[in-house]
C-alpha positions as CSV (number, residue, x, y, z in Angstrom):
1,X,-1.0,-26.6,-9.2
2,X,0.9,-28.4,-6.6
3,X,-0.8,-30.0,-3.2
4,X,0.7,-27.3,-0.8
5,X,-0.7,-24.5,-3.1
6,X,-4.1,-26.2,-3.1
7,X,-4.0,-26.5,0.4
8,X,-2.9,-22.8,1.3
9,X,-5.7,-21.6,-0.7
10,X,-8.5,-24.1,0.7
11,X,-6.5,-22.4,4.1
12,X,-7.4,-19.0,3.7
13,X,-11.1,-19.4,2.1
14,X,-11.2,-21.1,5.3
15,X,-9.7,-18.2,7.2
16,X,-12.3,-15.8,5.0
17,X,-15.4,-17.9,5.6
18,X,-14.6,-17.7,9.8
19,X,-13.7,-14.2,9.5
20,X,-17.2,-13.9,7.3
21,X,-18.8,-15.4,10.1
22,X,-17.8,-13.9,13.1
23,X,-18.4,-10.5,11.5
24,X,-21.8,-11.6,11.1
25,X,-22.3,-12.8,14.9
26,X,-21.3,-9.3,15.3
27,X,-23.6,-7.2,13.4
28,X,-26.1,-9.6,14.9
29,X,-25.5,-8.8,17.9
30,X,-25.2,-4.9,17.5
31,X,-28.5,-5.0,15.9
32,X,-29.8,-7.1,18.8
33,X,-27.8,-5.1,21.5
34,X,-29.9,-1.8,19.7
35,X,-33.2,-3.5,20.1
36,X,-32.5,-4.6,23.6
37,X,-31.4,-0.8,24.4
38,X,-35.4,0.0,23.5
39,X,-37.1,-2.5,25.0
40,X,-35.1,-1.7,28.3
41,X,-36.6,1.7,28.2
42,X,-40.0,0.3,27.1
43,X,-39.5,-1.6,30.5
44,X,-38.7,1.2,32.4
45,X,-41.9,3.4,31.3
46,X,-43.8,0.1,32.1
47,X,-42.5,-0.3,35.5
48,X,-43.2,3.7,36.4
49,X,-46.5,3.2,34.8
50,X,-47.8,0.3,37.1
51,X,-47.2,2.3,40.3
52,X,-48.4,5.7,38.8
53,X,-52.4,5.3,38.4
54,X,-52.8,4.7,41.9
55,X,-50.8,7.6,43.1
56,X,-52.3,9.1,40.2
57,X,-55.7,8.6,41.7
58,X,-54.6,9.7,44.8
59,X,-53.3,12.9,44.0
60,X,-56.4,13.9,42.0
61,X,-58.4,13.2,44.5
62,X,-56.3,15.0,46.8
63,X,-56.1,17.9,44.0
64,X,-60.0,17.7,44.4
65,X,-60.3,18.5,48.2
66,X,-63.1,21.2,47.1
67,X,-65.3,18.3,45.7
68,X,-65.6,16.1,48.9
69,X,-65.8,19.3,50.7
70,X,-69.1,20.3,48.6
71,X,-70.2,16.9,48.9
72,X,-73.5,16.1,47.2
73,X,-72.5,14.4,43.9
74,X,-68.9,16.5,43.4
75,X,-67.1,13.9,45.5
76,X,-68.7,10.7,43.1
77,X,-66.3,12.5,40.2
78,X,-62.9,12.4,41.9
79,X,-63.7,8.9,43.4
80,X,-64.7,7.4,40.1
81,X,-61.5,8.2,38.3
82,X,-59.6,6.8,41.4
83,X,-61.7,3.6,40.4
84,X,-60.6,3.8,37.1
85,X,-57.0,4.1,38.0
86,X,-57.2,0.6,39.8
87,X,-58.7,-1.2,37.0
88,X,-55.6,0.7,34.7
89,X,-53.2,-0.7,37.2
90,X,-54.0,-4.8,35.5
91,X,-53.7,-3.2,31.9
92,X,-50.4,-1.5,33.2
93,X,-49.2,-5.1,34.5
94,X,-50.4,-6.9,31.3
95,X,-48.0,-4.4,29.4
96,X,-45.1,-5.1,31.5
97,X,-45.2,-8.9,31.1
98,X,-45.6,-8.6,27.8
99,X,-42.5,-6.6,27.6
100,X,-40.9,-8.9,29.5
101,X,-41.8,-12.1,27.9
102,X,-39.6,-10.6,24.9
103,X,-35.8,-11.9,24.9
104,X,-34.3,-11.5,21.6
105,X,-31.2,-13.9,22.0
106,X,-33.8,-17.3,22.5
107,X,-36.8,-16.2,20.2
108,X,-37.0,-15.7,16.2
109,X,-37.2,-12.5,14.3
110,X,-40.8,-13.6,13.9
111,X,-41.7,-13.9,17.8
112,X,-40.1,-10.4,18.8
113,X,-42.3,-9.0,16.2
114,X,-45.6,-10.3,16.8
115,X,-45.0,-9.3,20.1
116,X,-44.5,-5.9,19.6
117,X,-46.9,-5.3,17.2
118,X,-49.6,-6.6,19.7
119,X,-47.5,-4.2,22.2
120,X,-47.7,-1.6,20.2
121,X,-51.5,-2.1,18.8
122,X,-51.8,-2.0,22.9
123,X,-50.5,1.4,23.2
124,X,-52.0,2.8,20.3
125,X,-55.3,2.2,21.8
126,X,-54.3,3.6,24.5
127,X,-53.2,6.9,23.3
128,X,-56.9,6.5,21.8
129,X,-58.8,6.1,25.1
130,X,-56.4,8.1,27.4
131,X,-56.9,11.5,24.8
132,X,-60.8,11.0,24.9
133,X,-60.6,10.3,28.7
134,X,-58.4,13.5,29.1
135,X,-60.7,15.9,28.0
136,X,-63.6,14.4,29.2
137,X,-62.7,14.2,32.7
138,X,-60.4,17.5,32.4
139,X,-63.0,19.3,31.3
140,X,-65.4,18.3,33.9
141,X,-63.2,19.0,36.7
142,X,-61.9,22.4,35.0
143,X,-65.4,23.5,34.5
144,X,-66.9,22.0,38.2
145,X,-63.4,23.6,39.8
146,X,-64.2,26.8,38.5
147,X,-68.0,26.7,39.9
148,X,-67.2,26.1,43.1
149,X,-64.5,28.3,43.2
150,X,-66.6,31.5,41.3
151,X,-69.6,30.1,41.4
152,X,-71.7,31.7,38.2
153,X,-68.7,35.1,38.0
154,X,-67.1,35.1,34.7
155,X,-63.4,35.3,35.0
156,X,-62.3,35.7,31.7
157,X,-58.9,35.8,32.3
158,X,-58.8,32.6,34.4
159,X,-61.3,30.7,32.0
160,X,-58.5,31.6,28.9
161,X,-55.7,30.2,31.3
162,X,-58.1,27.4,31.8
163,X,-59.0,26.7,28.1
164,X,-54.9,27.1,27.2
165,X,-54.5,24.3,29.6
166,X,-56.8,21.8,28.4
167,X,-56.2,22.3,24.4
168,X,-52.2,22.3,25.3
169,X,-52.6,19.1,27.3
170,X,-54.9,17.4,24.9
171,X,-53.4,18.1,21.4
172,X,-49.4,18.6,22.2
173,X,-48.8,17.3,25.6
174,X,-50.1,14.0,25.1
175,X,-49.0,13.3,21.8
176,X,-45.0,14.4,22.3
177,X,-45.3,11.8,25.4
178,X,-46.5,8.9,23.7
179,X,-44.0,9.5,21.2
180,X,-41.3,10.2,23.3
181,X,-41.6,7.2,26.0
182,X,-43.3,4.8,23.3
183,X,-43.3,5.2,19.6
184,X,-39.2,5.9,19.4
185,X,-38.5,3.3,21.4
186,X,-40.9,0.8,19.6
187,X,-40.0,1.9,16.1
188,X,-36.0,1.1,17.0
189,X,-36.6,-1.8,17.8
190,X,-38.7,-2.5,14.5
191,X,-36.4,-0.8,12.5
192,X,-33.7,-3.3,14.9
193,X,-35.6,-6.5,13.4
194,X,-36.1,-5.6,9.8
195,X,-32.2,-5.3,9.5
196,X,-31.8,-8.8,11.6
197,X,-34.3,-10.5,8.9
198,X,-32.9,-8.9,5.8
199,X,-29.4,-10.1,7.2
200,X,-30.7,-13.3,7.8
201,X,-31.9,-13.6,4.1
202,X,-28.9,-12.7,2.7
C-alpha cells in the first residue's frame, strides 16, 4: 500500500471519528435541551406556587366571611390555615432553589439526579400531607359552612352537591394535578438523564 493511500484512509477515519463526535455533542445536547424543557416548567409551577399560599390564605379567609361574622371559635379555623399558608410559603421557596441550583451543562449526570430525586421525594410528601390536609380542613369548613348557613335543616340535595365536591377534589382533582404540573415533567427529565448516562457508557 503506498504512503498517499495510507494517508487518505488515516484522512477519512479522521473525518468519521469528528463526524462521530459532533453527532454525539448533538444527541447530548437534545437530550439535555429535553431535560432543560422540564425543569423550566418545574420552575414555573415553583414560581406560581411561592406567591399562591398567601393569596391562598387570603381568599379562604375571605371565602369564610360567615366564620368571623359568627365569631366565637369559627374565625380560629380560617385564620389557622392562613397560618399554615405562611409557614408553606419557606417550603415553597426551598423547592424553587432547589430547582434552580440544577444546570445540566456544568454538573454530572450524577448531580442532576440526586437532585431531583430529593425534589421529587419533596413533592411526593407533599401530595401526602396536602390530600390528608384537604379533607381535613375541607371537610370542616364544608360541614361548619353548612351549619351556619342551615343550621341543624337537612338539605339533602346541597349535602350530595357538597359530598360530590369533596370526594371529586380529594381523589381525582388532586391527583391529575400533581401529575400534570409535577410527575410528567420530573419523569422527562429522568427518562432525559438515563439516556445521557447510557450514552455516556457507550
Amino acid at each position: 500500500m503506498e504512503l498517499d493511500d495510507i494517508k487518505a484512509i488515516w484522512s477519512e477515519m479522521d473525518a468519521l471519528q469528528e463526524k462521530v463526535l459532533i453527532n454525539n455533542n448533538r444527541i447530548k445536547e437534545m437530550l439535555k435541551k429535553q431535560g432543560k424543557s422540564a425543569l423550566a416548567n418545574l420552575i414555573n409551577v415553583a414560581k406560581f406556587y411561592m406567591i399562591f399560599p398567601i393569596f391562598g390564605g387570603i381568599i379562604f379567609c375571605i371565602c369564610s366571611y360567615k366564620f368571623f361574622e359568627a365569631g366565637g371559635y369559627y374565625p380560629y379555623f380560617p385564620l389557622t390555615f392562613l397560618i399554615a399558608c405562611f409557614f408553606l410559603e419557606f417550603v415553597e421557596i426551598y423547592q424553587y432553589r432547589l430547582l434552580k441550583g440544577i444546570d445540566f451543562s456544568s454538573m454530572t449526570v450524577k448531580e442532576v439526579s440526586e437532585r431531583i430525586l430529593k425534589y421529587q421525594s419533596i413533592i411526593q410528601k407533599h401530595q401526602l400531607y396536602g390530600t390528608i390536609g384537604f379533607f381535613l380542613y375541607t371537610g370542616i369548613w364544608l360541614y361548619l359552612h353548612y351549619k351556619l348557613y342551615f343550621g341543624s335543616e337537612v338539605i339533602w340535595g346541597y349535602i350530595i352537591y357538597m359530598i360530590v365536591i369533596y370526594l371529586a377534589g380529594g381523589l381525582f382533582m388532586i391527583p391529575y394535578l400533581y401529575k400534570k404540573l409535577y410527575y410528567n415533567n420530573i419523569n422527562r427529565i429522568k427518562e432525559s438523564l438515563k439516556e445521557l448516562k447510557e450514552f455516556e457508557e457507550l
